[in-house]
N, C-alpha and C positions, 0 to 999 in steps of 0.2 A: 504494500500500500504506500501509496506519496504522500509525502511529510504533508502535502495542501490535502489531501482525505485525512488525514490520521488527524490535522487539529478540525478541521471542520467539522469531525464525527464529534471531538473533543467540544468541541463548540455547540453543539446541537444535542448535547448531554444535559451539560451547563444548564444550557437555555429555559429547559425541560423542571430543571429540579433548582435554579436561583434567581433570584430577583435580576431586574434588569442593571440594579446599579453596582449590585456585587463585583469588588473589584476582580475577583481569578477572572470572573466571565467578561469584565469589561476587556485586559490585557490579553483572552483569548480570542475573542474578537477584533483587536486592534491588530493581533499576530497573524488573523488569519487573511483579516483585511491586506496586509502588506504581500502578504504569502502571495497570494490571488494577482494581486498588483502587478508585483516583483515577476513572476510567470509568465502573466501575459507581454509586459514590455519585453524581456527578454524574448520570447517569440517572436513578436513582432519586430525587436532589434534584427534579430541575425537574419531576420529573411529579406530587411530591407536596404538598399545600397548606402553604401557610408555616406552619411552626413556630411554636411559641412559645418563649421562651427557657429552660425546665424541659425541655424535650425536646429543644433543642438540646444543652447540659449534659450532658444524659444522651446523648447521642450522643457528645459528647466523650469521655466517661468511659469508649469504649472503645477510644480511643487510647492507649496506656502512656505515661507520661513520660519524655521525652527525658535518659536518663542520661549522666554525663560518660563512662564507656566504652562507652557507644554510640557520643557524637559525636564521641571520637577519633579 
């Protein structure tokens, strides 16, 4: 099974038996979110011809910036 099944199962466990603000289930959500993310762009990276650096930029740019209460 892939690490994106294994926390998703993870995740849909959670879901099932803790509240919505429970911090495990919020951080396995946020893992699985990224997981999922992280997947797909890399698929889509390697299938598509190299960038150039104006359109990598603008790829960035829809990343938000890592705020100090976020990375608390």
């Amino acid at each position: 099974m892939s690490e994106l099944r294994c926390i998703a199962s993870r995740k849909a466990i959670l879901t099932r038996h803790r509240p919505a603000d429970d911090p495990e289930l919020i951080k396995v959500s946020q893992d699985h979110a990224v997981m999922a993310i992280e997947e797909y762009v890399s698929r889509v990276v390697s299938s598509a011809p190299p960038l150039r650096p104006e359109q990598i930029e603008r790829l960035r740019g829809l990343i938000p910036a890592v705020t100090a209460d976020v990375a608390a």
